[in-house]
C-alpha positions, 0 to 999 in steps of 0.5 A, spaced: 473 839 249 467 843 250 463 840 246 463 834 251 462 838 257 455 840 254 453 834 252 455 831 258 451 836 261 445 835 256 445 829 258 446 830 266 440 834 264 435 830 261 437 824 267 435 829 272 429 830 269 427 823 268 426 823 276 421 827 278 414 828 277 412 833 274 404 830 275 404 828 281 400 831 287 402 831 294 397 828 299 395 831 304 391 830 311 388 837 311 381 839 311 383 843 306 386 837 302 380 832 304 374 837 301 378 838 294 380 830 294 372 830 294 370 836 290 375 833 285 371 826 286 364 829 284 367 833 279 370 827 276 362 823 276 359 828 273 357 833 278 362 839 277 364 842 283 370 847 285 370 852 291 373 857 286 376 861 292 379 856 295 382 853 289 385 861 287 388 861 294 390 854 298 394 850 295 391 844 300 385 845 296 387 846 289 391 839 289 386 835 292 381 837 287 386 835 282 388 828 286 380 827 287 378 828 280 384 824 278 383 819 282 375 818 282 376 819 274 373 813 270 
């Protein structure tokens, strides 16, 4: 009977897991956002570009630099 329940509950696990996004970003209207999306932008064609400030210490910043460069990446 424990066996079962572990297993079940393995399973229920990896079920769980299967629904969330791990590598999604959330999008933002922030000016914050706006400037990482385009700093990202840049960075993907070609032309680095990061406010490493603002990147350690907003989180507005850091996702739309990850989604700009995602995004804009060829």
């Amino acid at each position: 009977m424990r066996q079962i329940l572990m297993g079940m509950t393995a399973v229920g696990v990896l079920m769980l897991n299967g629904c969330t996004g791990s590598s999604a970003t959330p999008v933002s209207n922030t000016p914050e956002f706006k400037q990482g999306q385009h700093d990202g932008c840049t960075t993907a064609s070609g032309n680095y570009v990061k406010n490493s400030e603002m990147f350690r210490t907003n989180m507005d910043y850091q996702n739309g630099w990850f989604y700009g460069r995602k995004k804009c990446n060829k």
